[in-house]
Backbone as numpy.savetxt, mean C-alpha at the origin, in Angstrom:
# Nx Ny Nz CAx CAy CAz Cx Cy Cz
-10.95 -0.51 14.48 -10.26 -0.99 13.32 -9.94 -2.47 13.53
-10.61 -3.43 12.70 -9.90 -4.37 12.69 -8.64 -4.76 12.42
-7.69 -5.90 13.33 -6.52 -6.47 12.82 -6.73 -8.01 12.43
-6.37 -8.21 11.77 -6.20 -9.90 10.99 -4.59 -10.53 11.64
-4.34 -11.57 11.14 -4.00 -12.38 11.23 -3.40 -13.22 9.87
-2.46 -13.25 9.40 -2.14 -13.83 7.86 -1.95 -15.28 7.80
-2.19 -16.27 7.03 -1.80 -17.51 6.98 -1.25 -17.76 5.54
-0.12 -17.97 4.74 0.62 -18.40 3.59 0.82 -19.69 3.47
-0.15 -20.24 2.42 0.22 -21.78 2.30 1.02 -22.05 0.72
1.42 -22.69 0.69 2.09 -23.09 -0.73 0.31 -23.62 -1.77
0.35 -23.26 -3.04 -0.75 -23.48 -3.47 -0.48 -25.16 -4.34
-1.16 -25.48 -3.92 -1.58 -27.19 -4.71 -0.67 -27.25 -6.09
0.73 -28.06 -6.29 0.87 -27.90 -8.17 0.76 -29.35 -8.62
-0.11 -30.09 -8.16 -0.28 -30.91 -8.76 -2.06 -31.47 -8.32
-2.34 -31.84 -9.52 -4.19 -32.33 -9.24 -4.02 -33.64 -8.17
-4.92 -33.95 -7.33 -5.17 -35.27 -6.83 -6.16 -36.13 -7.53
-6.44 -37.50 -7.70 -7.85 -37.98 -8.24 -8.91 -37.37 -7.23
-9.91 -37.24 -7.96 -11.17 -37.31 -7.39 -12.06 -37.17 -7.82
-13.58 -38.12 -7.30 -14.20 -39.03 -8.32 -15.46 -37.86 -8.65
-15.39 -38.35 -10.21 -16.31 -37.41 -11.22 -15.52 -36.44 -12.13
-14.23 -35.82 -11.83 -13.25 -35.17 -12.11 -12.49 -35.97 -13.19
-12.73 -35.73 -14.18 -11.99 -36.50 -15.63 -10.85 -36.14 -15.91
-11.26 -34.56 -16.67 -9.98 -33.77 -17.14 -8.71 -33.64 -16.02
-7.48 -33.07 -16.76 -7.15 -32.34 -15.75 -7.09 -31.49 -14.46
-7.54 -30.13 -15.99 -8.57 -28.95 -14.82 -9.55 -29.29 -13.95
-10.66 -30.62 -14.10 -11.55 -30.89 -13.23 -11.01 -30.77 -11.75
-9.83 -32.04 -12.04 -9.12 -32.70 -10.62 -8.53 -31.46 -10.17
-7.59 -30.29 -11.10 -7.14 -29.30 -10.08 -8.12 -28.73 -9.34
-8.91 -28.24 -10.08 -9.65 -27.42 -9.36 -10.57 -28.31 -8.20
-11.27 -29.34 -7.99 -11.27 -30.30 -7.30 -10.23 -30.04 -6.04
-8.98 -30.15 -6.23 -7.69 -30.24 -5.13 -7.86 -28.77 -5.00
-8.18 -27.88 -5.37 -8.12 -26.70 -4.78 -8.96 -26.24 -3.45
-10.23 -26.15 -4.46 -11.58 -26.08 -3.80 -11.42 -27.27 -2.04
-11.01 -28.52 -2.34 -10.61 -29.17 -1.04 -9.96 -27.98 -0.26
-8.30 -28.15 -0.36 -7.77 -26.91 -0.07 -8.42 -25.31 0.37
-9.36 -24.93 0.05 -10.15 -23.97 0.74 -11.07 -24.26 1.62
-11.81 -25.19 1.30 -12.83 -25.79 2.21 -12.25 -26.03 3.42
-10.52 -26.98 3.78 -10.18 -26.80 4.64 -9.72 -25.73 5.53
-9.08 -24.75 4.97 -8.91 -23.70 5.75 -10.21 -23.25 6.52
-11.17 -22.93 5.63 -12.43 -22.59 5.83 -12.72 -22.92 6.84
-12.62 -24.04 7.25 -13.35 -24.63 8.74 -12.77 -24.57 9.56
-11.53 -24.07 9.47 -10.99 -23.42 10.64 -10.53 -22.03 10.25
-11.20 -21.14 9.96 -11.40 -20.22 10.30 -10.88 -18.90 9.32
-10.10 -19.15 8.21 -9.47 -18.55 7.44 -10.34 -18.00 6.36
-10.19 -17.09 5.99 -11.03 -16.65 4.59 -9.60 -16.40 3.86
-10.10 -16.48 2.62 -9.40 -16.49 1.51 -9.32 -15.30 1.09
-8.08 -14.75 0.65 -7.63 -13.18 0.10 -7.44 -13.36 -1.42
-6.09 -13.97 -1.54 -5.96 -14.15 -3.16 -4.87 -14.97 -3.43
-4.55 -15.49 -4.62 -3.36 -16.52 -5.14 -2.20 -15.56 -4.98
-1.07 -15.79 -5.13 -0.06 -14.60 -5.25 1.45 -15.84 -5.96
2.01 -15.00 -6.82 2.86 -16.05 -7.44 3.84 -14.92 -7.22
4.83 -15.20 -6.25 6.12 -14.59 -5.24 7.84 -15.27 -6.37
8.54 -14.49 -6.44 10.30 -14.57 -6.72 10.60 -15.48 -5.43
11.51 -16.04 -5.63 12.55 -16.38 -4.04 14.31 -16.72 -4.98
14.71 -15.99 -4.47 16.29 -16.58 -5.09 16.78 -18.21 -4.05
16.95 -19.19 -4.66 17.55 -20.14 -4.13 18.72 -20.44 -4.64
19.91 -21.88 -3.89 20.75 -21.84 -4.46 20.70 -22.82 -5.57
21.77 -22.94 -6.25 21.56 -23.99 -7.20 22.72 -24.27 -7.70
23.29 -25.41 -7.13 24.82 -26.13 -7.32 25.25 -25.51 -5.95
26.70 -25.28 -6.17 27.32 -24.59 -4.84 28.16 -23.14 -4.81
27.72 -22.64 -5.67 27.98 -21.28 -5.62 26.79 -20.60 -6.43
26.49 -21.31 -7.44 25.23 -19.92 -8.04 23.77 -20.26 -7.42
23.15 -18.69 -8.02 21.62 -18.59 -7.18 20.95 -18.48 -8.37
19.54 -18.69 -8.61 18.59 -18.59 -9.67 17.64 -18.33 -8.84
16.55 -17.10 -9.73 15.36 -16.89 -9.20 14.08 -17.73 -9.39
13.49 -18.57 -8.60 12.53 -19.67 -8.70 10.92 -18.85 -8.66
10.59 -18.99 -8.89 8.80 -18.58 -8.79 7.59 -19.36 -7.96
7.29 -19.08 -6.97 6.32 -19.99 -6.24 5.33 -19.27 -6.18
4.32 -20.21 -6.33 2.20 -20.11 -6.27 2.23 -20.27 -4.26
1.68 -18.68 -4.19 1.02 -19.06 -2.65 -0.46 -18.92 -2.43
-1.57 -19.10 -1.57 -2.22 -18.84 -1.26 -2.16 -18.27 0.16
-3.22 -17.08 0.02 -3.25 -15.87 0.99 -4.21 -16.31 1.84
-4.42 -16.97 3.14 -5.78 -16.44 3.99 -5.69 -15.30 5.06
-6.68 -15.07 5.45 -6.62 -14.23 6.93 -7.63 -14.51 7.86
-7.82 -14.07 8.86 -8.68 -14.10 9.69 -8.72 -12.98 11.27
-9.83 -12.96 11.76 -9.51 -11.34 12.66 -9.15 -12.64 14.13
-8.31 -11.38 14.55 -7.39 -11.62 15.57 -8.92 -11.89 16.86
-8.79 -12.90 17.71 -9.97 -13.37 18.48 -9.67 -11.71 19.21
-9.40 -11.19 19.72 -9.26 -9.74 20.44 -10.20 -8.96 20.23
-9.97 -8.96 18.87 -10.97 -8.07 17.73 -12.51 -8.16 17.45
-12.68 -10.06 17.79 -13.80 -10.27 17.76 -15.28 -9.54 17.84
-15.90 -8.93 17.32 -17.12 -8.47 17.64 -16.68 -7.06 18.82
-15.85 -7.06 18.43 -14.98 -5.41 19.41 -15.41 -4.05 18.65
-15.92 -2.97 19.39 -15.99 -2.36 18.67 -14.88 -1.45 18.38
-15.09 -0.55 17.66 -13.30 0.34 17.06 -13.03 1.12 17.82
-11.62 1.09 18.02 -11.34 2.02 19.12 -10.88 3.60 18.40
-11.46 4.68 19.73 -11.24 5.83 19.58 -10.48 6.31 20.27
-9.37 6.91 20.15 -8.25 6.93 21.35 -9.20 8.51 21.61
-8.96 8.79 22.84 -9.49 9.99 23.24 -8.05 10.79 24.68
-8.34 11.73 24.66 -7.64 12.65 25.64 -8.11 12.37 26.75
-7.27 12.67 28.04 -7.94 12.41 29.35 -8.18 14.33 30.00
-9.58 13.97 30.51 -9.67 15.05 30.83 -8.84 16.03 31.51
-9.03 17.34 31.33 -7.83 18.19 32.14 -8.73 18.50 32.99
-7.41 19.04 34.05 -8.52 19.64 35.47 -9.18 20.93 34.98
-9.80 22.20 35.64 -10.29 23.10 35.01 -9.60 24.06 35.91
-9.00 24.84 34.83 -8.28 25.90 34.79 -8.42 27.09 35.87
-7.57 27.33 36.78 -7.62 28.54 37.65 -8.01 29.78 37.70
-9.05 30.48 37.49 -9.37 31.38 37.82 -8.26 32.38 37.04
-8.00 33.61 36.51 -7.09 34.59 35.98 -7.52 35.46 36.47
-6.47 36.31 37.26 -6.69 37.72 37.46 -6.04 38.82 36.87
-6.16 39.53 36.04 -5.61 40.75 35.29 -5.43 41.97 35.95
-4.78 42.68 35.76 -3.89 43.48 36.89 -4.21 44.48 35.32
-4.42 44.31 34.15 -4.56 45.77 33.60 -5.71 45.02 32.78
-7.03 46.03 33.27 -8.18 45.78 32.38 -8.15 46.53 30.92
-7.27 47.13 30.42 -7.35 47.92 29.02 -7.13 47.03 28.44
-6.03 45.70 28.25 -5.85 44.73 27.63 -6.56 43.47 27.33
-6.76 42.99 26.36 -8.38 42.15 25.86 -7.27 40.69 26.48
-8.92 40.35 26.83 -8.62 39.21 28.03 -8.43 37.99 26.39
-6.79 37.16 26.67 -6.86 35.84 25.17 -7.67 34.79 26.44
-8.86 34.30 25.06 -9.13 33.18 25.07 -8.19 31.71 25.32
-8.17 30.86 25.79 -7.25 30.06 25.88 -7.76 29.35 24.55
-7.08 28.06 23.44 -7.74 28.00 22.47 -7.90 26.31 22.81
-9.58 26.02 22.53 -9.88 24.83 22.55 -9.23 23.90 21.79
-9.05 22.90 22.85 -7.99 21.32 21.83 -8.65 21.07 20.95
-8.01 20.33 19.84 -8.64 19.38 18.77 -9.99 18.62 19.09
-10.65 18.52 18.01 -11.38 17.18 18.02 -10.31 16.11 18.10
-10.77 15.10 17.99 -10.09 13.82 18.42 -10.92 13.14 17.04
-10.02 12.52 16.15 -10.57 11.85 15.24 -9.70 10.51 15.24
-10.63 9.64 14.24 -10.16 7.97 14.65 -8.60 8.55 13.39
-7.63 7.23 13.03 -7.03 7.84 12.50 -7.38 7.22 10.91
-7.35 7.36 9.64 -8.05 7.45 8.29 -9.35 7.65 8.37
-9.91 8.93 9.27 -11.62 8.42 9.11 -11.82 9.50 8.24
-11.08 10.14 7.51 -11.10 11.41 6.53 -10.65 10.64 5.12
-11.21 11.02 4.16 -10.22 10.58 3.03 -8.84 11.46 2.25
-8.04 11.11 1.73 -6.62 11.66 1.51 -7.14 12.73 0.42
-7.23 13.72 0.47 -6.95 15.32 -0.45 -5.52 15.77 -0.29
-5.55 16.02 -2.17 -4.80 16.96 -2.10 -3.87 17.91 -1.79
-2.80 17.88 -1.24 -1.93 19.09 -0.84 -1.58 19.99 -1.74
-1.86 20.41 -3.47 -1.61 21.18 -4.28 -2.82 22.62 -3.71
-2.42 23.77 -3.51 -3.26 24.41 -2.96 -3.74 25.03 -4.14
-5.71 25.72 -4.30 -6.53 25.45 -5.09 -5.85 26.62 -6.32
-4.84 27.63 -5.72 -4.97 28.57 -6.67 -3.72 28.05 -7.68
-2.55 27.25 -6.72 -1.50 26.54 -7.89 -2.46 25.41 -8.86
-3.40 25.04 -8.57 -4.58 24.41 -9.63 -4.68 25.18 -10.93
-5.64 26.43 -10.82 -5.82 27.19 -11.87 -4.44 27.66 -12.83
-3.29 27.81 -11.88 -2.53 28.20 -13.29 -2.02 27.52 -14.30
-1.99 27.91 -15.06 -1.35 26.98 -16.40 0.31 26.45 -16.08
0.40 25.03 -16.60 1.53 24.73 -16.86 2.80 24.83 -17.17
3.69 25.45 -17.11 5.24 26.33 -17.44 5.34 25.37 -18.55
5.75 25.86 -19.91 6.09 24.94 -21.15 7.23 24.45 -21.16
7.42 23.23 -21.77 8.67 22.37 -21.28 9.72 23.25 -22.35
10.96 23.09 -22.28 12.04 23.68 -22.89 12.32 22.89 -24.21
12.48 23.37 -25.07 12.89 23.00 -26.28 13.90 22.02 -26.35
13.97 20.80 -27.31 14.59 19.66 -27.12 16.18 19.66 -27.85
16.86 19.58 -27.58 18.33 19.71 -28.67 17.94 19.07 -30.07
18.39 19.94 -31.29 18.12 19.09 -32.26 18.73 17.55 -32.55
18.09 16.69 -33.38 18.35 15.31 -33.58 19.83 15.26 -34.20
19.92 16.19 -34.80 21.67 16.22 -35.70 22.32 17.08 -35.42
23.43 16.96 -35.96 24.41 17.82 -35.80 24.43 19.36 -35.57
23.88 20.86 -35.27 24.06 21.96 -35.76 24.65 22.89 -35.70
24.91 23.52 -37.15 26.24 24.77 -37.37 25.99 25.65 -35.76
25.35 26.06 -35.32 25.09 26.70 -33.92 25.26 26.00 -32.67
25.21 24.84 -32.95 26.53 24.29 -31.80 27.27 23.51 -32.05
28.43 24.11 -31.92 29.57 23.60 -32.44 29.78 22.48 -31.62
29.71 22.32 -30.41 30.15 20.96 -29.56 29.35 20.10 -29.43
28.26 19.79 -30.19 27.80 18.67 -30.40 28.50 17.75 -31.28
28.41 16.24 -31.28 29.12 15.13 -31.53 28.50 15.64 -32.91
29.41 14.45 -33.94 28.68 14.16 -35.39 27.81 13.28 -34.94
26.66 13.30 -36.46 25.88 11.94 -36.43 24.88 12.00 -35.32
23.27 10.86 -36.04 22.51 11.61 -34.98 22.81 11.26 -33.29
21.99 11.89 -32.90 21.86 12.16 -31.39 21.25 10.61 -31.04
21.99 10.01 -29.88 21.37 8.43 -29.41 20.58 8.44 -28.09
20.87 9.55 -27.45 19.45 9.55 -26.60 20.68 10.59 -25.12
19.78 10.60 -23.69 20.28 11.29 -23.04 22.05 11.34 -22.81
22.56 9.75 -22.82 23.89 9.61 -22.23 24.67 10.56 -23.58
24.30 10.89 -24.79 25.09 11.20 -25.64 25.18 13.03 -25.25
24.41 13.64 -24.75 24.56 14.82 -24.52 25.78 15.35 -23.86
């Protein structure tokens, strides 16, 4: 299994000149594309933009929530390099002593072989609803209190019904 390595940079909010780049959008994207190219060469691949909350302060007692543009890279941990995946495995046991049975009428137990040893997600996630709670039908939901007032229950409020807190 590979592990990475994260790098969070603040993303570019303003264009730089650069030549051929007219518009706006030219020059941002221009200052971006720079901005990747550098990471790039040292070693980062690019994941995705991510625009993150941060509460800061603002004056000397209140906080406001600000919004910042990050960019995501990663890269695999040099460890990992060209490593192949590890399988954790059991260490062998010694082999088992000999049994002697003192009453042969009684069926000799098998001792029961350990697990396989599997990597860990090398299965995909099923289900825990077991197949026969599948087939049965749905229990029908319970009937809703009427919207108004009714002669059959007396302790309901006047006037219509405004939603759960009024019950």
């Amino acid at each position: 299994m590979s592990s990475y390595e994260y790098n969070v940079i603040p993303a570019p909010a303003r264009a730089e000149k650069a030549k051929g780049a007219r518009t706006g959008i030219d020059r941002f994207a221009a200052t971006l594309s720079d901005v990747l190219n550098d990471m790039a060469r040292d070693g980062w691949e690019y994941v995705r933009a991510e625009t993150l909350p941060a509460e800061e302060r603002s004056g000397l007692t209140s906080r406001s929530t600000v919004y910042h543009n990050v960019l995501i890279f990663r890269r695999a941990l040099a460890s990992d390099v060209g490593a192949a995946p590890r399988i954790e495995s059991r260490p062998a046991e010694p082999p088992a002593a000999p049994r002697i049975e003192t009453d042969l009428a009684a069926p000799s137990a098998e001792p029961a072989a350990p697990p396989a040893v599997r990597a860990p997600f090398s299965q995909p996630m099923r289900s825990t609803v077991a197949p026969a709670a599948k087939a049965a039908p749905a229990a029908p939901r319970p009937a809703e209190p009427p919207l108004t007032r009714s002669p059959a229950h007396p302790l309901t409020p006047p006037g219509p019904r405004l939603g759960p807190a009024s019950r």
